[in-house]
C-alpha positions in Angstrom: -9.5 -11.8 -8.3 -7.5 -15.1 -8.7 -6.3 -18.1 -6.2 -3.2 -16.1 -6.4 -4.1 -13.4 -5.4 -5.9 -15.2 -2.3 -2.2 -16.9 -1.4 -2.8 -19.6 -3.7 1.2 -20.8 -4.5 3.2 -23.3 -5.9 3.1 -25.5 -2.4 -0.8 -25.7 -1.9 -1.0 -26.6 -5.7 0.9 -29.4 -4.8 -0.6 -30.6 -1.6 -4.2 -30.2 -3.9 -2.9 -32.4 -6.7 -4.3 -35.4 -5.4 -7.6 -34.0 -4.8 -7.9 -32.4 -8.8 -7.4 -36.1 -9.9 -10.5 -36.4 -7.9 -12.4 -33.7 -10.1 -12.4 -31.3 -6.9 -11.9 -27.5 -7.3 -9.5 -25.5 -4.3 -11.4 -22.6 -2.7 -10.2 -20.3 0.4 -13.3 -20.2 3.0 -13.4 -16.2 3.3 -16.7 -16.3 5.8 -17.6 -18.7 8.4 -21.3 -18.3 10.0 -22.8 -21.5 12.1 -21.3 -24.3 9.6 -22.4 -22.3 6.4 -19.6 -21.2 4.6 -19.1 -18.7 1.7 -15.9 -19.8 -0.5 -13.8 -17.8 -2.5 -13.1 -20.2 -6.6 -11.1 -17.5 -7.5 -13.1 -16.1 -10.6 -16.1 -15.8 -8.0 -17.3 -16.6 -4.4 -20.2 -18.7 -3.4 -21.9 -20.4 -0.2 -20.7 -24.0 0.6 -21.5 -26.9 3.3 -19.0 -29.9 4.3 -20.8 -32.9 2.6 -22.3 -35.4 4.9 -19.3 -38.0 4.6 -16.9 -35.5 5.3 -18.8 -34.6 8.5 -18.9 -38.2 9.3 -15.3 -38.3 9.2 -14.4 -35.1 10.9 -15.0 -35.8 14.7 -13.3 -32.7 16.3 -14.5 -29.2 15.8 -10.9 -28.3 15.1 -11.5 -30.6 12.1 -14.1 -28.4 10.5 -13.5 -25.4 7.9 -12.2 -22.1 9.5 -11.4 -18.6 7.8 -8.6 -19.3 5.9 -8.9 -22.8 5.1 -8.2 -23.7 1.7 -10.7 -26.7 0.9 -11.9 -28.8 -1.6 -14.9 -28.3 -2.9 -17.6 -29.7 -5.8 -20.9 -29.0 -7.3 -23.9 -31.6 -6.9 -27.1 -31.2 -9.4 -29.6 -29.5 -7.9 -27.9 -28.0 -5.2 -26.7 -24.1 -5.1 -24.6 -24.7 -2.4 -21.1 -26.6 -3.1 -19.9 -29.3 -0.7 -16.4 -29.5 1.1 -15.3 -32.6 0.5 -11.6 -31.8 2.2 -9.1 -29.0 4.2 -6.2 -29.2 3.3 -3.4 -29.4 6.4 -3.2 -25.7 7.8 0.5 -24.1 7.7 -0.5 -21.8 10.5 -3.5 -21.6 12.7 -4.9 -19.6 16.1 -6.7 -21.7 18.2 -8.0 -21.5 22.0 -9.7 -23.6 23.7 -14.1 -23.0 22.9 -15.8 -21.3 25.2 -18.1 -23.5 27.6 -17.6 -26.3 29.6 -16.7 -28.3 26.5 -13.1 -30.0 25.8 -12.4 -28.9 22.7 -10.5 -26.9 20.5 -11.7 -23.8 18.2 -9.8 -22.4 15.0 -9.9 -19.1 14.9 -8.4 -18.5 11.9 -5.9 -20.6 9.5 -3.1 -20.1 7.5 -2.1 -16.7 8.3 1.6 -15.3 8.3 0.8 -12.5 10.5 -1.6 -12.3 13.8 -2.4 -8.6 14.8 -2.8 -9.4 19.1 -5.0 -5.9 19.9 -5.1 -3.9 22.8 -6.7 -0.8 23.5 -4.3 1.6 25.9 -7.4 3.0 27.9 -8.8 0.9 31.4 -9.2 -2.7 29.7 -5.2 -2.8 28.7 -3.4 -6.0 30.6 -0.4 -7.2 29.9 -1.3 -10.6 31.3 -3.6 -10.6 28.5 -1.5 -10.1 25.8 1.0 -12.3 27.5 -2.1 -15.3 26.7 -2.3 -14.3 23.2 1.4 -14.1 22.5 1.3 -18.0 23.7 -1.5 -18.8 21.7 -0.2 -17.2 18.4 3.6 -18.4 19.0 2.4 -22.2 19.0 0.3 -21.5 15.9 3.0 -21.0 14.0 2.3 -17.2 12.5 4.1 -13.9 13.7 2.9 -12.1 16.0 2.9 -8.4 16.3 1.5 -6.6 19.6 -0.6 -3.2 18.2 -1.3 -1.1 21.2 -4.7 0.7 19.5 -5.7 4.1 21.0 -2.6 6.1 21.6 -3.9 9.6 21.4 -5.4 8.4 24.9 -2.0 8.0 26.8 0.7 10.3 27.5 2.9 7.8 29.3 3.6 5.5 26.3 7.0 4.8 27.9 6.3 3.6 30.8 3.3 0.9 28.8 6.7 0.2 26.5 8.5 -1.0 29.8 6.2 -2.7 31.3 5.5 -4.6 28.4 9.2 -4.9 26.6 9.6 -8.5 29.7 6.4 -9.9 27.8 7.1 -9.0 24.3 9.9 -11.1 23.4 10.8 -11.6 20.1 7.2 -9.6 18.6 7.4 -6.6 17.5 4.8 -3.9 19.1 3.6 -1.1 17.3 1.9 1.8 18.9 -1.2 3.3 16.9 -4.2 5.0 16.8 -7.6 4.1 15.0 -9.5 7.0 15.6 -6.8 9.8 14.2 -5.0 7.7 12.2 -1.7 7.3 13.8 0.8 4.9 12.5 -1.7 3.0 10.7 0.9 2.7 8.3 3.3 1.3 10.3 0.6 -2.3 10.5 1.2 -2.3 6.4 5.2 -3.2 6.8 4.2 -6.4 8.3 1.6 -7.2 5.3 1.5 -7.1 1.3 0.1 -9.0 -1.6 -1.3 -12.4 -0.9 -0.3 -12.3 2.8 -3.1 -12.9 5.3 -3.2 -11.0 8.4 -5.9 -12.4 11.4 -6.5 -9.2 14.0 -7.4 -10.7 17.3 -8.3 -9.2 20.6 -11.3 -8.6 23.3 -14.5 -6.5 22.3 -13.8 -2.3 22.2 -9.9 -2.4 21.3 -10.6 -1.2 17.8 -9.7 -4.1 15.6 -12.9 -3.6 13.3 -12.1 0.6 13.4 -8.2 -0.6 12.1 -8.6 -2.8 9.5 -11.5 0.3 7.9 -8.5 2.5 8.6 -6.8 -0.1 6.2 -9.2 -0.3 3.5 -9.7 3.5 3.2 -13.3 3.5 3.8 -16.0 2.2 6.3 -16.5 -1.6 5.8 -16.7 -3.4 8.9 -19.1 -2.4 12.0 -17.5 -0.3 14.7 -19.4 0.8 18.0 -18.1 2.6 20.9 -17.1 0.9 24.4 -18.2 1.9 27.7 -16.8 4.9 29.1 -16.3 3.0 32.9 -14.6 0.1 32.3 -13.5 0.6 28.4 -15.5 -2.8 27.4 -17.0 -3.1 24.0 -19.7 -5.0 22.3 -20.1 -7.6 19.6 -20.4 -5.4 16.7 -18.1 -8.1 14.3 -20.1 -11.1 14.6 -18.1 -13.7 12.4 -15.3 -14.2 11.3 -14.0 -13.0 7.8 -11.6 -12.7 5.1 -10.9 -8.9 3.3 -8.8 -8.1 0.4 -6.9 -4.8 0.3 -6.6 -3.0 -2.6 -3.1 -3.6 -2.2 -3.7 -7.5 -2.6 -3.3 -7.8 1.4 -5.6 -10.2 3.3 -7.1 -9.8 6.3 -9.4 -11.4 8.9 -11.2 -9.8 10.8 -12.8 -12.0 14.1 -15.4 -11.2 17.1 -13.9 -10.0 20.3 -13.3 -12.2 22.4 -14.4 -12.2 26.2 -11.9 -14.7 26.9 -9.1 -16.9 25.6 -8.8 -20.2 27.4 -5.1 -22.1 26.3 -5.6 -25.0 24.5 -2.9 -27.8 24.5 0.2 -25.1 23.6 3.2 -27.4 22.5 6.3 -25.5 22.1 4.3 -22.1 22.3 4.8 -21.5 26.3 8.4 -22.0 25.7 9.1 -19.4 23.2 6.4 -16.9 24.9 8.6 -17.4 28.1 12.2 -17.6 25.7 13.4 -15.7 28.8 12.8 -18.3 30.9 13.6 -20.7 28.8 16.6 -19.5 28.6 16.9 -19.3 31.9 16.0 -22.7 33.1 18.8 -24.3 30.6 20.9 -24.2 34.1 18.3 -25.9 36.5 19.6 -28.8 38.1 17.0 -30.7 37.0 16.4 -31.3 33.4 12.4 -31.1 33.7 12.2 -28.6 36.4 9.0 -27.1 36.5 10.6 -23.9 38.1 8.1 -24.2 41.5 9.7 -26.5 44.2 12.8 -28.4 42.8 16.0 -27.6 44.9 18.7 -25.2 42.5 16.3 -23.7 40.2 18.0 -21.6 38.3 14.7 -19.7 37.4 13.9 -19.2 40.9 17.5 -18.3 41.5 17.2 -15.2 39.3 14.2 -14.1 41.0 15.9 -14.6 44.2 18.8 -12.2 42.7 16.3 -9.6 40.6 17.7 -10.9 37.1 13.9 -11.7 36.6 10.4 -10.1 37.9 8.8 -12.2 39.9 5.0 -11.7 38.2 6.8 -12.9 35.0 7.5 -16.7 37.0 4.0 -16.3 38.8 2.3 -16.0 35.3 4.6 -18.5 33.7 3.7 -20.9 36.6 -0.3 -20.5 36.6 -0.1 -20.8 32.9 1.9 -23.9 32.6 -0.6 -25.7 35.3 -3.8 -24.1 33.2 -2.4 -26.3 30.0 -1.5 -29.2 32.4 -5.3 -29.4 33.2 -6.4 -29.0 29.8 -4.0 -31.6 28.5 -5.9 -33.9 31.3 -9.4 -32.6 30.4 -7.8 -33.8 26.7 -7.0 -37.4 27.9 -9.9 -37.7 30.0 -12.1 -36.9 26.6 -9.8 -39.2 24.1 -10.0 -42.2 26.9 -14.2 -41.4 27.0 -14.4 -41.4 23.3 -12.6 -44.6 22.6 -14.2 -46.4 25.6 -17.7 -45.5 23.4 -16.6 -46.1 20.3 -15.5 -49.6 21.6 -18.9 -49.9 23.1 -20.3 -49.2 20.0 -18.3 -52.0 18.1 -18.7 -54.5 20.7 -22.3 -54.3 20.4 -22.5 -54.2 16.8 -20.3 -57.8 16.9 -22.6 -59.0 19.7 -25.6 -58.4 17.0 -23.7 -60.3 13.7 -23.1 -63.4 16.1 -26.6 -63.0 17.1 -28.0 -62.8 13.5 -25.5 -65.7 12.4 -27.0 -68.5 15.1 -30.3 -67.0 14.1 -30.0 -68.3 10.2 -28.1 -71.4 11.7 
């Protein structure tokens, strides 16, 4: 094992060279459990902890170590643990909004070239689904590649090809199955030495069963899902980083019960490229394709160019990141209202102590 052969290249050494001036050592966080991380030196892996400045500084959760991060990390006497003293800025990342009624964002994973959405093809497959994790992963900046798990289940693999091919877009889908073995080769074209591959998708679709398919042997927990409505359990229970004997990287996550859109950027664009495309000939320049006279999006509805559940989805997801971006600005304009608080009080208290000692 090497930093190479964890993706370490030629552009991280540069964006760490700052940071080795500092006496600080790079590391890839391979395991992320409850703020404890284990971190992968290269020559061998060991647990780590973000030092108590670098807390300080990071206010977000987004801020924080995820699987994948490459950090900065150094020894302290005493301590077995190492401290994180910095992440360096992610090329790629997958990140939803955290579950709760919190406003904030969670990494999922970082810096990976290749995000494995997962669905099984028995009762819990929905396109609308994978239509939410095709937005997610498009704005994170990795390719994403639909895997339909559990074909040997479905005779009508056609028809799930149609009805999916107006969501796809530009990802390529690949149709396998975990349990006989199916394709599982066809998931290797899309990795290969020192590429990192993140498999994402709800409990029971098989993404645990895959990657063991993978590796040639049973690694990872697998359990079996509920015969009525095809939902699985927890049996992955952090996130984590696995090297192929190929030199491939993989990270394996928990299902997830849901995925709530963070703020999205350009990612709702190119997950609707079809609208997109589309809407180049509205009237208005920043038509929202709902009410504005000459749509040209609704226009093709009108005319059958375009399926009317693809604007209905578009729609309901475009006003589910408006909120959030409020629920953002709401949170920003509370923050900085305390942390103005906070200074204002601290000044009140120096002129306090200064006519004191006058």
């Amino acid at each position: 094992m090497s930093l190479e052969s964890l993706g370490w290249d030629d552009r991280w050494a540069e964006a760490f060279a700052p940071l080795a001036e500092r006496g600080l050592r790079p590391a890839r966080v391979v395991l992320e459990h409850q703020h404890i991380y284990r971190v992968h030196l290269g020559d061998r892996d060991v647990l780590a902890r973000v030092s108590g400045r670098t807390r300080h500084r990071m206010g977000a959760r987004e801020d924080f170590p995820a699987v994948g991060d490459w950090v900065a990390v150094r020894e302290t006497p005493g301590d077995e643990m190492l401290l994180i003293d910095e992440v360096l800025p992610r090329r790629s990342r997958f990140v939803r909004k955290a579950a709760g009624q919190t406003t904030e964002a969670q990494v999922v994973a970082a810096n990976v070239d290749v995000v494995f959405l997962v669905s099984g093809l028995d009762h819990d497959f929905n396109v609308r689904r994978i239509e939410r994790y095709l937005l997610t992963a498009w704005d994170g900046g990795a390719q994403p590649v639909i895997v339909l798990n559990k074909a040997d289940l479905r005779t009508d693999l056609t028809e799930v090809l149609a009805e999916l091919a107006p969501v796809a877009g530009g990802a390529p889908v690949e149709i396998v199955s975990a349990r006989d073995g199916r394709d599982i080769d066809r998931l290797r074209a899309h990795i290969g030495p020192r590429r990192t591959a993140a498999f994402l998708g709800s409990s029971g679709v098989g993404k645990s069963t895959l990657i063991n398919r993978l590796i040639g042997e049973d690694v990872q927990r697998t359990a079996d899902v509920r015969e009525h409505d095809s939902r699985g359990r927890h049996t992955t229970t952090h996130r984590e980083l696995i090297v192929l004997g190929d030199g491939s990287l993989l990270i394996d996550t928990p299902g997830m019960r849901e995925l709530q859109l963070w703020d999205a950027g350009d990612g709702l664009a190119e997950a609707f490229d079809d609208i997109t495309a589309i809407g180049v000939s509205c009237h208005f320049r920043d038509c929202t394709h709902d009410t504005e006279p000459k749509c040209a999006v609704r226009a093709a509805v009108a005319d059958g160019r375009l399926h009317p559940d693809r604007l209905s989805n578009y729609l309901r997801l475009s006003k589910e990141l408006a909120h959030t971006r409020e629920q953002i600005d709401e949170r920003a304009m509370a923050d900085r209202k305390r942390s103005d608080k906070i200074g204002s009080k601290a000044l009140r208290n120096i002129y306090r102590l200064r006519n004191k000692d006058l």
